[in-house]
C-alpha positions in Angstrom: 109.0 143.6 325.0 109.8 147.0 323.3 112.3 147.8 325.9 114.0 144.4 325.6 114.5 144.8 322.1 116.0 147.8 322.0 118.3 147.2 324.6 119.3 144.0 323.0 120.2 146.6 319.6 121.7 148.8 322.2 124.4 146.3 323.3 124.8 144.8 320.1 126.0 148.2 318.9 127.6 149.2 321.5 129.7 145.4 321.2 130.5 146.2 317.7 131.6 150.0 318.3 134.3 148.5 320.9 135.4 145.8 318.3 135.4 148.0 315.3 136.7 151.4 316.9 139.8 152.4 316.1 142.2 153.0 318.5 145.1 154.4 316.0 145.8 154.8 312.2 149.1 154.3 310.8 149.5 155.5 307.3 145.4 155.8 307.5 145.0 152.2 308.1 143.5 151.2 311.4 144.5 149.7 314.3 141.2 148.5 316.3 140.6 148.8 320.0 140.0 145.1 319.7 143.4 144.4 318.1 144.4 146.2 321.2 143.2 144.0 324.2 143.8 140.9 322.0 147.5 141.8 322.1 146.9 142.7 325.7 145.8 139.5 326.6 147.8 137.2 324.3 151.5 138.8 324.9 150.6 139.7 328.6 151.6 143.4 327.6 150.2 146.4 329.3 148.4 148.8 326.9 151.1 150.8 325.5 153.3 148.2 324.9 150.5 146.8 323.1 150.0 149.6 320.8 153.4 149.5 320.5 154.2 146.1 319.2 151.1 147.0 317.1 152.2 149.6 315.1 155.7 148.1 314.4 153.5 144.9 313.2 151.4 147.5 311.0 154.1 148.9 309.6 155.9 146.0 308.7 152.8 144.8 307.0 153.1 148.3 304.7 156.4 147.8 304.1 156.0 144.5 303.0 153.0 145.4 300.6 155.3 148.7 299.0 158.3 146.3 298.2 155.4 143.5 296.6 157.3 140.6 298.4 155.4 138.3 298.0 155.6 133.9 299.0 154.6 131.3 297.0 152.5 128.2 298.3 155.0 125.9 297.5 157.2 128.0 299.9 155.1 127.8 302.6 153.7 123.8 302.5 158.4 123.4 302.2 158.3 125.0 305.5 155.9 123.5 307.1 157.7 120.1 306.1 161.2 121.2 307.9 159.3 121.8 310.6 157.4 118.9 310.6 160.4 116.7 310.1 162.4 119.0 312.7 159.6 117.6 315.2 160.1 114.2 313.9 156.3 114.4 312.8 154.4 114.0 309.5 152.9 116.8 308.2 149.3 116.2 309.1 150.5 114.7 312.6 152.0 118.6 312.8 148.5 119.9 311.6 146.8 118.2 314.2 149.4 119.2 316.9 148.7 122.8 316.1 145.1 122.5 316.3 145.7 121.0 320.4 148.1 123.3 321.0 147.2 126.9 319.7 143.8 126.3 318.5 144.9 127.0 314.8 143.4 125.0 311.7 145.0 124.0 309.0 144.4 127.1 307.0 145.1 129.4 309.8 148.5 127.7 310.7 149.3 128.0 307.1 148.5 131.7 306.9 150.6 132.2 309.8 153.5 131.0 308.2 152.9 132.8 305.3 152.9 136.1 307.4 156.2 135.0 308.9 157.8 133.6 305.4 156.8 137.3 304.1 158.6 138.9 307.5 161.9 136.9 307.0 161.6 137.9 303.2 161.3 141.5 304.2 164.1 141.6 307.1 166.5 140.3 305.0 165.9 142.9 302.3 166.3 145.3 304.4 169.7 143.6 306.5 171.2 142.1 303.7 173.7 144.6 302.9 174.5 145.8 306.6 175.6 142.9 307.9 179.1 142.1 308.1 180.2 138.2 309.5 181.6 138.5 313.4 185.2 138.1 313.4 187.1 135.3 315.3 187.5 138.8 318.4 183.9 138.8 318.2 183.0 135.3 318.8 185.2 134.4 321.8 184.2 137.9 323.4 180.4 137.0 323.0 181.2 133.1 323.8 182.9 134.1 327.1 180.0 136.9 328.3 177.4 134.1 327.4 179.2 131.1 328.4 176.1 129.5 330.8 174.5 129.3 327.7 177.1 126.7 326.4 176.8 124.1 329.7 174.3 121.4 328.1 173.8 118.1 330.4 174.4 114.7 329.3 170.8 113.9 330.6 167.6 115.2 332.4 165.8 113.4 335.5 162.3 114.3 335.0 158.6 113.5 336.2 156.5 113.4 333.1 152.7 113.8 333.6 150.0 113.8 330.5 146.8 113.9 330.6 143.8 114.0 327.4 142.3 116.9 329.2 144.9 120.4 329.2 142.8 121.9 331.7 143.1 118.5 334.1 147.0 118.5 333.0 147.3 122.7 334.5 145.0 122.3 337.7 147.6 119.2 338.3 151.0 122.1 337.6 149.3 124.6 339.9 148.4 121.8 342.8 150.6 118.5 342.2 149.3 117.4 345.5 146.1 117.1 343.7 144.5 113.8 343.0 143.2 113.5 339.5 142.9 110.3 338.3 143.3 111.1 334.4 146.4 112.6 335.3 149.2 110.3 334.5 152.5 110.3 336.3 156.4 108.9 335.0 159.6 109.3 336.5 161.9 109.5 333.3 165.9 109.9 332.8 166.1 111.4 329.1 169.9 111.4 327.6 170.7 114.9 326.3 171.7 113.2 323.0 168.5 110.8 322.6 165.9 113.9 322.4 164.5 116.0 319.4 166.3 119.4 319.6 162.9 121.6 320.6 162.3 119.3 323.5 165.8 119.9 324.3 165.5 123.6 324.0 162.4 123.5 326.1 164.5 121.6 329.1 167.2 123.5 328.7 165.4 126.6 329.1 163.0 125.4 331.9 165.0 125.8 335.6 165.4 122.8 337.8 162.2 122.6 340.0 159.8 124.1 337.9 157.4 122.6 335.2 157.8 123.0 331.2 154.8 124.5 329.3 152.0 122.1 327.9 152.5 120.8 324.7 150.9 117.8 322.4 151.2 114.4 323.4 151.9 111.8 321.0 148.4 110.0 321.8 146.8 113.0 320.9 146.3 114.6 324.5 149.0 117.0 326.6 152.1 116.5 328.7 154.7 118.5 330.6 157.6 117.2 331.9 158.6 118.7 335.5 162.7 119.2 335.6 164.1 118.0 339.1 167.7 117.4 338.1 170.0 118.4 335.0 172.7 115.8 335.7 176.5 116.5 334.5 176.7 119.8 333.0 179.6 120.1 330.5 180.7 123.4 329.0 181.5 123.1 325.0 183.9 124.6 324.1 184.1 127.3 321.5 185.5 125.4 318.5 182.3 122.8 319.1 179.5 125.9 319.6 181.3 128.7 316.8 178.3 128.3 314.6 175.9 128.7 317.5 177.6 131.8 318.2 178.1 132.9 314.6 174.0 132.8 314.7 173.2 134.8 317.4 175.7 137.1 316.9 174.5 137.9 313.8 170.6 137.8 315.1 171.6 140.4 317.5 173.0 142.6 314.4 170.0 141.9 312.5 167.6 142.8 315.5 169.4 146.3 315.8 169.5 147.1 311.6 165.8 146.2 312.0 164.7 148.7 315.0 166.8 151.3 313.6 165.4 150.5 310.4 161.6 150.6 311.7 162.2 153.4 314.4 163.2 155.8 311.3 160.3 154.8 309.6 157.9 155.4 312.6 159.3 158.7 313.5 158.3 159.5 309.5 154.7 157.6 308.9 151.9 159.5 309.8 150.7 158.0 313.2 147.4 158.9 314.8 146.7 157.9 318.1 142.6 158.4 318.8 142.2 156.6 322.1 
């Protein structure tokens, strides 16, 4: 009985030494080992791109706490109604989508948008005033080495399956052979112009012959559409995509401000790396 017990203390211990060791300290404040293999095994990085993405989080997260930005409640519950309204849901029919879909409660899903409404507060603080607009030059250069990204189709032919149960819904992606009954199956032809632009991006982005992620079903269980066809592409032209362009040219300025930015700031923060 003795024995049991102790062992029992033994591997308690032992589970909270690999949860609460530290695996690195930036600026004395701790990354765990367990922070570690969660980023391992939610990003599908290997360990030092873990540890990488890690400390860049960490020291964002000091940065953010130096300069005292901070974001009000009122900012957060505003963005959660764009997006909300973006999805062409309510707010609580968004709540419980987020609770299928990632697992996240209320609270949590607000706290995550806090983290990011402090993130977007801090990158523009620190791009602001090294960014300069892209000029006309820089558009049609960047419109014609990106151009596939500009060919939208007038309409998608799909095969929509939904299910209540995700884990009947991804046994059906992996084997669509399969016969599961609570598996149900649609042949759909969706205009371009008639869907909700993330359900658009995910099409768009999902290749012919191959099945979109899972997401929340409007009956409260899952669905994934699998693309066969994406009928009629069209190229825009530039004039009808410049502010498309405009965007992601000045993203991909942002982005590089933002890792010099950070890569300065690693190669000056005391970083300790203990495992």
């Amino acid at each position: 009985m003795k024995k049991a017990v102790l062992s029992a203390v033994l591997a308690a211990a032992l589970g909270a030494q690999t949860i609460g060791g530290i695996a690195v300290l930036v600026k004395e404040k701790a990354i765990t080992l367990y922070d570690v293999d969660q980023e391992m095994r939610q990003s599908n990085l290997s360990r030092e791109k873990a540890i990488d993405g890690l400390i860049r989080k960490k020291l964002e997260q000091l940065e953010i706490e130096e300069r005292g930005i901070k974001v009000s409640q009122e900012e957060v519950f505003e963005d959660i109604k764009a997006m909300a309204a973006q999805n062409q849901m309510s707010v609580s029919e968004l709540y419980d989508a987020m609770l299928r879909a990632r697992g996240l409660d209320a609270d949590s899903f607000k706290m995550r948008i806090e983290e990011k409404l402090r993130g977007q507060k801090l990158y523009s603080a620190i791009a602001f005033s090294k960014l300069s607009p892209p000029e006309a030059a820089d558009e049609e250069a960047y419109y014609q080495q990106h151009i596939d990204e500009f060919r939208y189709p007038q309409s998608f032919s799909l095969t929509l399956y939904s299910a209540a149960s995700e884990k009947s819904l991804q046994a059906k992606m992996q084997n669509p052979m399969l016969n599961l009954p609570d598996v149900h199956t649609e042949s759909v032809q969706i205009a371009h112009t008639q869907i909700n632009p993330q359900l658009a991006q995910l099409l768009l982005a999902t290749p012919e012959g191959s099945f979109t992620q899972t997401v929340p079903a409007p009956n409260n269980g899952y669905m994934t559409f699998f693309v066969e066809r994406k009928n009629d592409l069209q190229t825009l032209p530039l004039e009808q995509v410049r502010a498309q362009v405009n965007s992601a040219l000045m993203q991909e300025r942002r982005n590089l401000v933002l890792n010099e930015y950070f890569e300065r700031l690693r190669m000056n923060a005391q970083i300790e790396r203990l495992r």
